[in-house]
N, CA, C and O atoms as CSV, one atom per row, in Angstrom:
chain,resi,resn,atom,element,x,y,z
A,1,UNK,N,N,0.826,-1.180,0.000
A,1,UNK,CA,C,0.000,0.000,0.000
A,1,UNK,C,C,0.872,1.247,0.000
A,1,UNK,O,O,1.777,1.417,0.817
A,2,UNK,N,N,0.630,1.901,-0.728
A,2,UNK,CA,C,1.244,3.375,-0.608
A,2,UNK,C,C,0.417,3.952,-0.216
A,2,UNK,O,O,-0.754,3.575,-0.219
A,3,UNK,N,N,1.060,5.583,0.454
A,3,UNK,CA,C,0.566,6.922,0.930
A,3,UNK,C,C,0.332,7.406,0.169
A,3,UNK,O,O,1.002,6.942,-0.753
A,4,UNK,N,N,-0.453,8.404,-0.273
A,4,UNK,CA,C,-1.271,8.993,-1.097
A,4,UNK,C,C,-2.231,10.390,-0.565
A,4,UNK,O,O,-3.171,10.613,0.198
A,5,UNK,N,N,-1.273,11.186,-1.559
A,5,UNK,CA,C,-1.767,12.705,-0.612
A,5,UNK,C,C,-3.088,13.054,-1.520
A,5,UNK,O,O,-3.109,12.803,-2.725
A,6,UNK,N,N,-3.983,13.546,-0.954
A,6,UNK,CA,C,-5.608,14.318,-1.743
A,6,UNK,C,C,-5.516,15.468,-1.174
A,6,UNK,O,O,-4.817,15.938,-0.276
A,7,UNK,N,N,-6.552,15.944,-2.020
A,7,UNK,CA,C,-6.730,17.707,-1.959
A,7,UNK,C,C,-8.455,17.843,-1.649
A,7,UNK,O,O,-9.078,18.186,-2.654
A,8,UNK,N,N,-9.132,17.665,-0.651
A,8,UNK,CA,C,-10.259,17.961,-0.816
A,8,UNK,C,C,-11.307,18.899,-0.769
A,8,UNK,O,O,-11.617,19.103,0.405
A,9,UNK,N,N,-11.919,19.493,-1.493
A,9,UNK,CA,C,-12.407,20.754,-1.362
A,9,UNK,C,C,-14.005,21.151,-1.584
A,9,UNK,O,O,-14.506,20.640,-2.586
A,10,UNK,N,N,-14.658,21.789,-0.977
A,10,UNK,CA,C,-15.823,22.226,-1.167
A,10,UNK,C,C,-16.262,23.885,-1.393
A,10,UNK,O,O,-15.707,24.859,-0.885
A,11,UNK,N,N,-17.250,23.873,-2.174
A,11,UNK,CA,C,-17.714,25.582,-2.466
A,11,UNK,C,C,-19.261,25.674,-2.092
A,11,UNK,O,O,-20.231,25.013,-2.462
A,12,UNK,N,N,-19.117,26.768,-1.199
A,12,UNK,CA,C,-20.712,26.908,-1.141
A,12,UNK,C,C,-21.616,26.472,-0.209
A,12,UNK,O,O,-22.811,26.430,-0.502
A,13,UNK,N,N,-21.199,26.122,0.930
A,13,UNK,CA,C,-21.232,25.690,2.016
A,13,UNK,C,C,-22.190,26.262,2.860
A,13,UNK,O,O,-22.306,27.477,2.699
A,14,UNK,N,N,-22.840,25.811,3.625
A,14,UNK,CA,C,-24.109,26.600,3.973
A,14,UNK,C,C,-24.683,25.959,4.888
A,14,UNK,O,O,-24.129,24.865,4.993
A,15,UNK,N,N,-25.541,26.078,5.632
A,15,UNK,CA,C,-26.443,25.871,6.819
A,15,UNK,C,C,-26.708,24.171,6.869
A,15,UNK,O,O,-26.964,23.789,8.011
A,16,UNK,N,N,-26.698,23.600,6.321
A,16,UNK,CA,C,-26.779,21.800,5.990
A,16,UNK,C,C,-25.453,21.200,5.962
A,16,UNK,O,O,-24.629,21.459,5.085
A,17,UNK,N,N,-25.231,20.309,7.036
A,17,UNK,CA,C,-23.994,20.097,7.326
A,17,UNK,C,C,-23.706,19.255,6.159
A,17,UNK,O,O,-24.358,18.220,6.028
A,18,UNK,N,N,-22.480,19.683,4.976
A,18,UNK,CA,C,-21.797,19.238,4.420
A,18,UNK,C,C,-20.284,18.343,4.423
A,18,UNK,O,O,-19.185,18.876,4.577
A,19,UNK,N,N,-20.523,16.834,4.211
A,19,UNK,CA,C,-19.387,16.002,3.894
A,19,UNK,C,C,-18.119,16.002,3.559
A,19,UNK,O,O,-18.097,15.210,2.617
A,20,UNK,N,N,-17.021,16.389,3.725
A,20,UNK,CA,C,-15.417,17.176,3.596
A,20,UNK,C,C,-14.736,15.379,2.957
A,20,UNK,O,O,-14.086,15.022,1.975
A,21,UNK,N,N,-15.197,14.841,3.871
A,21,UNK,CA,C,-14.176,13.770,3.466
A,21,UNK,C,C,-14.405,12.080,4.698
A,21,UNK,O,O,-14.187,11.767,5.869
A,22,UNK,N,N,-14.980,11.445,3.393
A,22,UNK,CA,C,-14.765,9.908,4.625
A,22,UNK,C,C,-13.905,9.167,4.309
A,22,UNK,O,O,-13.534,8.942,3.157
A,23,UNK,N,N,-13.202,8.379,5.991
A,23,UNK,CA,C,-12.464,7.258,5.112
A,23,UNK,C,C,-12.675,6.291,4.440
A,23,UNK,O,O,-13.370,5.488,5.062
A,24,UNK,N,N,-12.327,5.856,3.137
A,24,UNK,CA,C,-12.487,4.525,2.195
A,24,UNK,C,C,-12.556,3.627,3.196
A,24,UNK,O,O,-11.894,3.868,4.206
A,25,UNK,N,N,-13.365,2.405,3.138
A,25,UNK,CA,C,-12.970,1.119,3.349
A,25,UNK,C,C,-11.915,0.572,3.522
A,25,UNK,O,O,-11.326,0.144,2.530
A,26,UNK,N,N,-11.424,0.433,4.642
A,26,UNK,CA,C,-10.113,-0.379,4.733
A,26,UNK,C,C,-8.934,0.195,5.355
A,26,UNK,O,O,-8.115,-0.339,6.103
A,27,UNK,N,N,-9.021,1.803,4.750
A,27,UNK,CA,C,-8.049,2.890,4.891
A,27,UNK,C,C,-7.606,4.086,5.916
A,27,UNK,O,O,-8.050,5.216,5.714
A,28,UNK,N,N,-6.903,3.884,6.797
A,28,UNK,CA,C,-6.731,5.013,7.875
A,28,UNK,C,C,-5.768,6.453,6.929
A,28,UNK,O,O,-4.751,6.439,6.236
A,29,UNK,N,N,-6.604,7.424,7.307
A,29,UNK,CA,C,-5.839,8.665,6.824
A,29,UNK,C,C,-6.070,9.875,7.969
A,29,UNK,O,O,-6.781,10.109,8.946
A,30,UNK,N,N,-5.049,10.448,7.229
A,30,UNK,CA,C,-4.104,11.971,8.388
A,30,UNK,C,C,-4.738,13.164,7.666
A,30,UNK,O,O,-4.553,13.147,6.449
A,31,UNK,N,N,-5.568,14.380,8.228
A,31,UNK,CA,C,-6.064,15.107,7.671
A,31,UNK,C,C,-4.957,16.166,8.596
A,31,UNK,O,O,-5.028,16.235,9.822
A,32,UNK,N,N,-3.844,17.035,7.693
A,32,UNK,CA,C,-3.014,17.279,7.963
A,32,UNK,C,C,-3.092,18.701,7.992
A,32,UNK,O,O,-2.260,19.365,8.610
A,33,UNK,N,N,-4.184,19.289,7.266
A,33,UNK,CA,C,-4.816,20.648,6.879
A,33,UNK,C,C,-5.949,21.017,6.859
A,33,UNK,O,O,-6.727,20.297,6.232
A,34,UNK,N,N,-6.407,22.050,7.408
A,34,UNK,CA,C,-8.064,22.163,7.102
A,34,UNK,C,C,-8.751,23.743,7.102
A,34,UNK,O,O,-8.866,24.431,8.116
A,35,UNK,N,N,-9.108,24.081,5.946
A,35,UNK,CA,C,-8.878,25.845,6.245
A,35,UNK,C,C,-10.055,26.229,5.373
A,35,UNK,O,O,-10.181,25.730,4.255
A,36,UNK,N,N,-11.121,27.308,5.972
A,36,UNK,CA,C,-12.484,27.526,5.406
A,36,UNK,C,C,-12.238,29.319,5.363
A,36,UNK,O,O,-11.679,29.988,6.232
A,37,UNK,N,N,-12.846,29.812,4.068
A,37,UNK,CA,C,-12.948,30.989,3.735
A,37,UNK,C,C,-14.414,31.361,3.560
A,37,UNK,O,O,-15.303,30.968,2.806
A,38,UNK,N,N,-14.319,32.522,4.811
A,38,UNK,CA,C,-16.033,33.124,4.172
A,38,UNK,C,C,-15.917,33.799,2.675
A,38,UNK,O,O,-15.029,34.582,2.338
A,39,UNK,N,N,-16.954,33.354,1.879
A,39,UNK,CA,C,-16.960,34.202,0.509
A,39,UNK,C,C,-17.908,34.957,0.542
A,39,UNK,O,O,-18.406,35.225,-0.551
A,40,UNK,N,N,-18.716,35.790,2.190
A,40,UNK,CA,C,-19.820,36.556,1.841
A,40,UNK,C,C,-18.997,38.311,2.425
A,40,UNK,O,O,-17.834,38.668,2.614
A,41,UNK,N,N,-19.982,38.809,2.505
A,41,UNK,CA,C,-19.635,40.210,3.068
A,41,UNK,C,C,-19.894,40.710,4.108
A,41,UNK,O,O,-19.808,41.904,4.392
A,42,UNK,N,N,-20.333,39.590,4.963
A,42,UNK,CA,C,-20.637,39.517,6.055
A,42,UNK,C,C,-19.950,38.480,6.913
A,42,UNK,O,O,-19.298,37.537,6.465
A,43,UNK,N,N,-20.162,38.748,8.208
A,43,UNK,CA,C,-19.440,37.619,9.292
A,43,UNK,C,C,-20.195,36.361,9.325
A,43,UNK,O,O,-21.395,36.272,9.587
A,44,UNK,N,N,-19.451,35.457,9.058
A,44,UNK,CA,C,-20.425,33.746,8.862
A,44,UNK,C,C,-19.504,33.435,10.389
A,44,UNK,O,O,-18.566,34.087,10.847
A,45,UNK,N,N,-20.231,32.085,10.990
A,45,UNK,CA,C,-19.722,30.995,11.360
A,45,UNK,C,C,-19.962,29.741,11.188
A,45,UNK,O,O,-20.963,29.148,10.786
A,46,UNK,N,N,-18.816,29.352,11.574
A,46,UNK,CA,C,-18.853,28.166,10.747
A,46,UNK,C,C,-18.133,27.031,12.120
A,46,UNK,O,O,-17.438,27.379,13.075
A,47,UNK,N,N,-18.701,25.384,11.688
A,47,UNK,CA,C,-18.496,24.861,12.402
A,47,UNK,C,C,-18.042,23.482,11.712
A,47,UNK,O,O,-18.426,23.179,10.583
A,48,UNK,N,N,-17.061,22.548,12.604
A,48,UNK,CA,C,-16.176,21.753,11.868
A,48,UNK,C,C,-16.635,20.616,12.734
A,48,UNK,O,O,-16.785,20.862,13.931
A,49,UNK,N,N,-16.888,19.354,12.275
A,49,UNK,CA,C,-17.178,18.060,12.976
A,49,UNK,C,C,-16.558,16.995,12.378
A,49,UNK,O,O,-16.518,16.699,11.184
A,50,UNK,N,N,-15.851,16.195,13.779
A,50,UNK,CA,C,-15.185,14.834,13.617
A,50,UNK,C,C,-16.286,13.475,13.482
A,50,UNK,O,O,-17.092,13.608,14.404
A,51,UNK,N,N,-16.477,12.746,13.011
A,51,UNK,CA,C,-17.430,11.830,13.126
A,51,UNK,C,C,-16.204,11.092,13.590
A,51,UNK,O,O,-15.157,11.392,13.016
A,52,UNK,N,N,-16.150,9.963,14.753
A,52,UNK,CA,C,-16.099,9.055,15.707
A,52,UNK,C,C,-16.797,7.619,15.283
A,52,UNK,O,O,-17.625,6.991,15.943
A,53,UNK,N,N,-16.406,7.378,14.390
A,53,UNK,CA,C,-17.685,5.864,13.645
A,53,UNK,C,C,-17.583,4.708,15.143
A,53,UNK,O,O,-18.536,4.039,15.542
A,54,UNK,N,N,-16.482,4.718,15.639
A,54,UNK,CA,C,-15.805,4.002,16.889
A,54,UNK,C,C,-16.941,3.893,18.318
A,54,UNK,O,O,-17.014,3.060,19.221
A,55,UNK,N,N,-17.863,5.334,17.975
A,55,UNK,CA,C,-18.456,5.469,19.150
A,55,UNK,C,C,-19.984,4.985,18.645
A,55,UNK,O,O,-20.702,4.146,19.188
A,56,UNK,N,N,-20.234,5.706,17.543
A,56,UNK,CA,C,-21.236,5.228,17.041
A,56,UNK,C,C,-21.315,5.914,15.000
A,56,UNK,O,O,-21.081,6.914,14.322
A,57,UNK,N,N,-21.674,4.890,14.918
A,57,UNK,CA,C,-21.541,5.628,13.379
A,57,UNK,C,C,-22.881,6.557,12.815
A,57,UNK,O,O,-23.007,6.624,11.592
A,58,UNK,N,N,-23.962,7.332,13.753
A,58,UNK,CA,C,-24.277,7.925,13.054
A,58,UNK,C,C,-24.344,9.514,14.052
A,58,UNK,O,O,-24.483,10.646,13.587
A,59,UNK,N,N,-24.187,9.107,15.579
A,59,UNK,CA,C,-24.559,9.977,16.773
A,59,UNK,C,C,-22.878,10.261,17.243
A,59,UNK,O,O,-22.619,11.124,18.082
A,60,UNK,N,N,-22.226,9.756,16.850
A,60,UNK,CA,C,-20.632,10.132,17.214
A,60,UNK,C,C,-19.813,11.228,16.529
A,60,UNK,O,O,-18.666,10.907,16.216
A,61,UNK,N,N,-20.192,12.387,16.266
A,61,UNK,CA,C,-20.260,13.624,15.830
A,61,UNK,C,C,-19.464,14.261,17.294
A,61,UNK,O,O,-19.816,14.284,18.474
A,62,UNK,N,N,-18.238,14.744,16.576
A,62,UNK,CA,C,-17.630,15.755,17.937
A,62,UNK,C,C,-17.230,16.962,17.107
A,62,UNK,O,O,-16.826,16.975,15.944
A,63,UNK,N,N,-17.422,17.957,17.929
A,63,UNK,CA,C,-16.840,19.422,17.077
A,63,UNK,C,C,-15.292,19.628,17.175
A,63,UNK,O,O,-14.702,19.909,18.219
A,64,UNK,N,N,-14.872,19.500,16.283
A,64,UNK,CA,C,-13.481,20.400,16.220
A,64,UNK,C,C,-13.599,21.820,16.688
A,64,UNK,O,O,-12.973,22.225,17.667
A,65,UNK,N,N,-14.358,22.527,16.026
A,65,UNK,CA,C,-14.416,23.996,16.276
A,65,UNK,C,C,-16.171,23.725,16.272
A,65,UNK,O,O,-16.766,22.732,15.854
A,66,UNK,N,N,-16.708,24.901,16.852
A,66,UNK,CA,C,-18.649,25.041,16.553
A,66,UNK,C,C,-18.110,26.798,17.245
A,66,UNK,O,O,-17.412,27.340,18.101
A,67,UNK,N,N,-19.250,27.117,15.872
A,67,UNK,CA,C,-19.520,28.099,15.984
A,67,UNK,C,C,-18.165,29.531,15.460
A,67,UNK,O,O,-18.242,30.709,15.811
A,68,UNK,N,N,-17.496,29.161,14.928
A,68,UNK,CA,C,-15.922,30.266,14.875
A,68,UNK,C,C,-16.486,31.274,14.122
A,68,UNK,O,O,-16.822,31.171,12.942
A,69,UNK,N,N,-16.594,32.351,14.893
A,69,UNK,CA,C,-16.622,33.734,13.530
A,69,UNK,C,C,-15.949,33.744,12.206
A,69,UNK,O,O,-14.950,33.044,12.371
A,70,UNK,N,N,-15.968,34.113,11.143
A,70,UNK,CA,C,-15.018,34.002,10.064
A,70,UNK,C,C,-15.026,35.327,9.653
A,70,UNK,O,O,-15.977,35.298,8.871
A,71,UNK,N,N,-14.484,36.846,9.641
A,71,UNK,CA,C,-14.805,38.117,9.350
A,71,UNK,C,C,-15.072,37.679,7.803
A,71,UNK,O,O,-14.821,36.601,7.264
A,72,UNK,N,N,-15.736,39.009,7.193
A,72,UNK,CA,C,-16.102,38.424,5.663
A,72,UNK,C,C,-15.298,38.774,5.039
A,72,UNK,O,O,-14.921,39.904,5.349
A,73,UNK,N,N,-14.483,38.059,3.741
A,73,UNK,CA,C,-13.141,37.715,2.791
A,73,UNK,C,C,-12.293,37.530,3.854
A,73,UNK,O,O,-11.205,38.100,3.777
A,74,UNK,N,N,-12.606,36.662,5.134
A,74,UNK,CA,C,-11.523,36.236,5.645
A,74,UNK,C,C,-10.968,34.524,5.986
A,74,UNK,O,O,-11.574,33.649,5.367
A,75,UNK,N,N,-10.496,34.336,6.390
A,75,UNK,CA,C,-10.462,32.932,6.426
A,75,UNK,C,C,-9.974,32.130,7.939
A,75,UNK,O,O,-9.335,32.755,8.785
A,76,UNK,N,N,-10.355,30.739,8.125
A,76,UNK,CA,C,-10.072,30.251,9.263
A,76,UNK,C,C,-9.596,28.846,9.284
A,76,UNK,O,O,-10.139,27.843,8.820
A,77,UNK,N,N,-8.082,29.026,10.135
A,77,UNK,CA,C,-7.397,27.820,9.662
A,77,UNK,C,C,-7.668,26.835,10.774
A,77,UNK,O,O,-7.169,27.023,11.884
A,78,UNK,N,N,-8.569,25.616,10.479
A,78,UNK,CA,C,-8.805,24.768,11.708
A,78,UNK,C,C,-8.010,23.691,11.611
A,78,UNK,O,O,-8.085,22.819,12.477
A,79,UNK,N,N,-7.520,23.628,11.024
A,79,UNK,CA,C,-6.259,21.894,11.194
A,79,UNK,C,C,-5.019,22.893,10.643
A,79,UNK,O,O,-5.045,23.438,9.540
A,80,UNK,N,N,-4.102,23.007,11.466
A,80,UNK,CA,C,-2.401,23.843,10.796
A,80,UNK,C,C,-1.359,23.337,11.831
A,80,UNK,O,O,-1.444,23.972,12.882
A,81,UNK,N,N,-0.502,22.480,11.837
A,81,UNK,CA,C,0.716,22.255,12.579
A,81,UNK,C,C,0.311,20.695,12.934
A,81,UNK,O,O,0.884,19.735,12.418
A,82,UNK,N,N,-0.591,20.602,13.740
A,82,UNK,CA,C,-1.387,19.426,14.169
A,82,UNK,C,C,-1.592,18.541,13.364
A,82,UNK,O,O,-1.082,18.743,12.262
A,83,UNK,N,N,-2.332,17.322,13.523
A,83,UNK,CA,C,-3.018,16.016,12.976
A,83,UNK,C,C,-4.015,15.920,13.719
A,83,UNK,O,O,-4.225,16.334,14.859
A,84,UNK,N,N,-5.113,14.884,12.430
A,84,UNK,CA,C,-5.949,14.306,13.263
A,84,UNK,C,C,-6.297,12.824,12.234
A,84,UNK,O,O,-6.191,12.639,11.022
A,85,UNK,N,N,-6.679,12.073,13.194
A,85,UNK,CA,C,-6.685,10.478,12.386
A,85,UNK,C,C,-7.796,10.477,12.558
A,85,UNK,O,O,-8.498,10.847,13.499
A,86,UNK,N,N,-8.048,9.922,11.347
A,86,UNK,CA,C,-9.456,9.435,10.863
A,86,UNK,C,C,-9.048,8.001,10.350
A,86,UNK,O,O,-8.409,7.822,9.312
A,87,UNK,N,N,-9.606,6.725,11.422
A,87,UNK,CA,C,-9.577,5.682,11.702
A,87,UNK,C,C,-10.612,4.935,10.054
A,87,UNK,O,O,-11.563,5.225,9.327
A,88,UNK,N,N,-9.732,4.035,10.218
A,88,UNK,CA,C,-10.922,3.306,9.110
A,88,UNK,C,C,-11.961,2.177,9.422
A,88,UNK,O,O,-12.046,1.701,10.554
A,89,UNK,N,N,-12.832,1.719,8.270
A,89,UNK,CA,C,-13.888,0.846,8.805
A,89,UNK,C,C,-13.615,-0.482,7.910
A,89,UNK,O,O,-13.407,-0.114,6.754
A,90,UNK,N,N,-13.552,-1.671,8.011
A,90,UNK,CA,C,-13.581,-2.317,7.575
A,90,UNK,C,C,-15.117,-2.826,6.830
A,90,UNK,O,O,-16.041,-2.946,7.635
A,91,UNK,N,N,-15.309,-3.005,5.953
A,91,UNK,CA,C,-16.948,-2.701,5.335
A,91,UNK,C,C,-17.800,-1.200,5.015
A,91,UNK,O,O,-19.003,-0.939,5.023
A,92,UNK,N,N,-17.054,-0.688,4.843
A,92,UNK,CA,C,-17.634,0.979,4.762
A,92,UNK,C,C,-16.850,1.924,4.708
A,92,UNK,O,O,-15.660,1.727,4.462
A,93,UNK,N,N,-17.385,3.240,4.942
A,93,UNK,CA,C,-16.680,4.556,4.907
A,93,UNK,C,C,-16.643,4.315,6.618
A,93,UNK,O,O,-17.624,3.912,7.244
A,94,UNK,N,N,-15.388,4.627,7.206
A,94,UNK,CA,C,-14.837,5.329,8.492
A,94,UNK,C,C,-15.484,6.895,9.246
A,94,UNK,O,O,-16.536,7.521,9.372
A,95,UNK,N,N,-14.086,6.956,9.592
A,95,UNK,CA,C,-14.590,8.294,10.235
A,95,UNK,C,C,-14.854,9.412,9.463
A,95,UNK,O,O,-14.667,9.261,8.256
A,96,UNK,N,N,-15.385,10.900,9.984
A,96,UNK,CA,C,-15.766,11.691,8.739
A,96,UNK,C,C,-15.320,13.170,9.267
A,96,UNK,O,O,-14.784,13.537,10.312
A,97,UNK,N,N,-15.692,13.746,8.302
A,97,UNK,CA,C,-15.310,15.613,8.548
A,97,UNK,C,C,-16.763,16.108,7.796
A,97,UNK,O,O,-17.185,15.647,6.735
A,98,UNK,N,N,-17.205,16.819,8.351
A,98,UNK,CA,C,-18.571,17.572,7.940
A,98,UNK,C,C,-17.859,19.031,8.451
A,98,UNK,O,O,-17.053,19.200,9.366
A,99,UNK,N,N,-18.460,20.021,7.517
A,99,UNK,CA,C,-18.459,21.405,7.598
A,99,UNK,C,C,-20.050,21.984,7.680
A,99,UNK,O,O,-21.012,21.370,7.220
A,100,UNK,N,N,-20.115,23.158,8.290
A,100,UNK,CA,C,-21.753,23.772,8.694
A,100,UNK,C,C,-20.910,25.333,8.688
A,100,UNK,O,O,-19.861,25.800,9.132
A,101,UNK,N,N,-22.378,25.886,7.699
A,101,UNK,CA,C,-22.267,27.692,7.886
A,101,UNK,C,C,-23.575,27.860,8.858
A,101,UNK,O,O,-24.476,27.128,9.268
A,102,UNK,N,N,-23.103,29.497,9.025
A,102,UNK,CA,C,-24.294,30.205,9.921
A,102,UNK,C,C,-25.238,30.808,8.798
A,102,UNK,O,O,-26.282,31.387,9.100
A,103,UNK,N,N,-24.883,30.670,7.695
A,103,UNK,CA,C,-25.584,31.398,6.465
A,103,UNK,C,C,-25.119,30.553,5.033
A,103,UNK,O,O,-24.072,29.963,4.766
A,104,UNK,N,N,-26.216,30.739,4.343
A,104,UNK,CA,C,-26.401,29.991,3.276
A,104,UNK,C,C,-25.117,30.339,2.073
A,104,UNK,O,O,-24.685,31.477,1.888
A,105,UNK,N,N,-24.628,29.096,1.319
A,105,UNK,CA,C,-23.659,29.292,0.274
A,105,UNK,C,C,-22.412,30.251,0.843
A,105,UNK,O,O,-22.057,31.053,-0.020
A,106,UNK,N,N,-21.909,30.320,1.686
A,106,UNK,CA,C,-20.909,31.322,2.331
A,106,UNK,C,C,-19.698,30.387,2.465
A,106,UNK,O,O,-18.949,31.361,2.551
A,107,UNK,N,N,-18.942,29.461,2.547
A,107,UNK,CA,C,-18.077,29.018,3.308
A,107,UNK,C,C,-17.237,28.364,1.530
A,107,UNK,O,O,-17.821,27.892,0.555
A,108,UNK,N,N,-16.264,28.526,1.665
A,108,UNK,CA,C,-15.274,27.597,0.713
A,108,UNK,C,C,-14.829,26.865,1.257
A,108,UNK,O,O,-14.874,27.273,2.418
A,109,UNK,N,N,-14.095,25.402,1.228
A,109,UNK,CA,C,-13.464,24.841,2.092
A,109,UNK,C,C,-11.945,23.756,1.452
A,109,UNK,O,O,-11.984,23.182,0.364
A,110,UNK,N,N,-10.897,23.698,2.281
A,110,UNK,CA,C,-9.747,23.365,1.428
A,110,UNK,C,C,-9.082,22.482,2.432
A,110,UNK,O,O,-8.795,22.664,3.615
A,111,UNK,N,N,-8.920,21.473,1.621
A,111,UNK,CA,C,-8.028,19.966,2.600
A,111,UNK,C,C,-6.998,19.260,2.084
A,111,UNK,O,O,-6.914,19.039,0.875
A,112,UNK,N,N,-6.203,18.883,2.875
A,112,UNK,CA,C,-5.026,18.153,2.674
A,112,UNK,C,C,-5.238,16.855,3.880
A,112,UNK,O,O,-5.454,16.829,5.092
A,113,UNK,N,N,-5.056,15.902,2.867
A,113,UNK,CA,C,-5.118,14.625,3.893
A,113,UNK,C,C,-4.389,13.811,3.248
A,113,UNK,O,O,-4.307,13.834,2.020
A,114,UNK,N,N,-3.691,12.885,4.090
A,114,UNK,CA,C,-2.844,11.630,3.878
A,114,UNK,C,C,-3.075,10.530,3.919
A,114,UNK,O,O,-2.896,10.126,5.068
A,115,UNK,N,N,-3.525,9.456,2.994
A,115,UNK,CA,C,-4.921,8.574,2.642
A,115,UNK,C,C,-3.726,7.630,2.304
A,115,UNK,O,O,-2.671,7.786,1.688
A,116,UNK,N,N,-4.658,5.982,3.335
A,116,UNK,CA,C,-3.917,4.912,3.098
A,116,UNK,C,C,-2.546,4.546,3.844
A,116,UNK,O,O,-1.547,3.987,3.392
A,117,UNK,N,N,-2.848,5.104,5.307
A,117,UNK,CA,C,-1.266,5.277,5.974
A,117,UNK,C,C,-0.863,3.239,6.604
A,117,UNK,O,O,0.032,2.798,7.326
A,118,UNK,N,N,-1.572,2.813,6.161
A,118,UNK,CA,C,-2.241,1.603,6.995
A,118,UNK,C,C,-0.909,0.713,6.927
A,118,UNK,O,O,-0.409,0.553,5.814
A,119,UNK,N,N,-0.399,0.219,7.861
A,119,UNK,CA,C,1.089,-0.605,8.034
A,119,UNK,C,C,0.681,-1.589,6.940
A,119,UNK,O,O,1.444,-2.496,6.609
């Protein structure tokens, strides 16, 4: 198995918690980056969630960040220096990353993860 770097990204992000990234079947990966830009003209917040499949796979939702101001054309870096593992599932998608705005279509979102670290 090789390591294998992705770029994952979303536009448009808005009040309905949106999907960033699950793990493949089989596959533990390192989400090594994680950084959301308001694109409105106003102050959004925005909120970042770990899904925990370990605890339960649909109620195991933990916040990274809830609630962060984002000034408007500004941006907010929630994964920078750090790691976080996102465990895999054998039969399914693993753990997850969901993004949520305070306002509709406002949020861009930009990822770097390290997919397939699995000995």
């Amino acid at each position: 198995m090789a390591n294998e770097f992705r770029c994952r990204t979303l536009t448009g992000v808005g009040t309905s918690a949106t999907t960033l990234y699950a793990t493949p079947d089989g596959k533990t990966s390192i989400m090594l980056e994680l950084d959301i830009a308001n694109t409105t003209i106003s102050v959004v917040e925005a909120s970042v969630e770990l899904l925990d499949y370990s605890v339960h796979p649909t109620t195991g939702w933990r916040y990274i960040v809830k609630n962060a101001p984002i000034p408007a054309g500004g941006s907010l870096m929630v994964i920078a220096g750090q790691k976080v593992i996102l465990e895999e599932r054998i039969g399914g998608t693993g753990d997850g990353i969901r993004i949520t705005s305070s306002a509709a279509s406002s949020l861009d979102v930009v990822s770097a993860i390290l997919e397939d670290v699995n000995p």
